[in-house]
N, C-alpha and C positions, 0 to 999 in steps of 0.2 A: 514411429509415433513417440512423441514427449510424453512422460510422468508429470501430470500433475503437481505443484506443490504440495507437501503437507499441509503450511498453516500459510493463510496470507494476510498479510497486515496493510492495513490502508495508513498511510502518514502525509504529514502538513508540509514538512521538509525533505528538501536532496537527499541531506545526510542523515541516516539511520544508524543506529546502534546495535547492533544483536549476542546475545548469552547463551542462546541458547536453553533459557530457563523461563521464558515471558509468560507463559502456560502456568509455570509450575511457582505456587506461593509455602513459603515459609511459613513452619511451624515453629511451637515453641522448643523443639528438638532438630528441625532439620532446616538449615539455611537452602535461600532460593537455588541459588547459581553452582551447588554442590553434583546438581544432576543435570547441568549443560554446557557450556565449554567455553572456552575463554572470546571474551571481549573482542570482536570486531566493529568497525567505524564502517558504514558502506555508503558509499557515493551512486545515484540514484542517475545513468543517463539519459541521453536523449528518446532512449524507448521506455522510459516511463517508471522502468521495477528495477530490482539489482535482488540477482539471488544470494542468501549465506552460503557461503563455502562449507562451512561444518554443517548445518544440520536443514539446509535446502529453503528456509523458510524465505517466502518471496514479499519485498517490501515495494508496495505500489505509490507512486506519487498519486495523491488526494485531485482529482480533475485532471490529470496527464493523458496522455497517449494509451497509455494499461489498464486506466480505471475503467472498471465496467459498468458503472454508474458516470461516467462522464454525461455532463449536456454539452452536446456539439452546437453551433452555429445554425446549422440547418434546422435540427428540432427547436430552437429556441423561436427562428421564422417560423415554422409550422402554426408553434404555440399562438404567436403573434396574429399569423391570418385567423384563428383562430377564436380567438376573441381573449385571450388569457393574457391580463396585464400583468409588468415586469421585464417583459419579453421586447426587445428591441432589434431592428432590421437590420441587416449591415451595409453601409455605405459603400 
């Protein structure tokens, strides 16, 4: 059985940035990035998330395959028979 991620972040783009510090804001005595770990660039595949290597946090493409708020195809018919406009059938 998989561990859950700690923190999951939904993003617009492939590419993600992670510190390790996104949680954690700066004071007038302690900078942010002091209590997380160095700069990674994560590339986002075909399944949808890409976990950090340091500190697990899982970064979900915005409408991908992972999101769990995705609208699929099928529900968006449903919506359509329906009666709820927006919604269009697929050819």
């Amino acid at each position: 059985m998989s561990t859950p991620p700690p923190e999951v972040t939904i993003v617009e783009t492939r590419r993600a940035s992670c510190d390790g510090a996104g949680a954690i804001r700066g004071t007038d005595k302690v900078r942010p990035a002091a209590l997380g770990h160095p700069r990674v660039f994560l590339e986002i595949d075909e399944a949808g998330y890409v976990d950090c290597g340091y500190c697990d946090r899982r970064f979900i493409l915005k409408n991908g395959p992972a999101d769990p708020d995705r609208v699929t195809d099928v529900e968006l018919v449903k919506d359509d028979k329906a009666g709820i406009t927006g919604a269009s059938t697929p050819s």
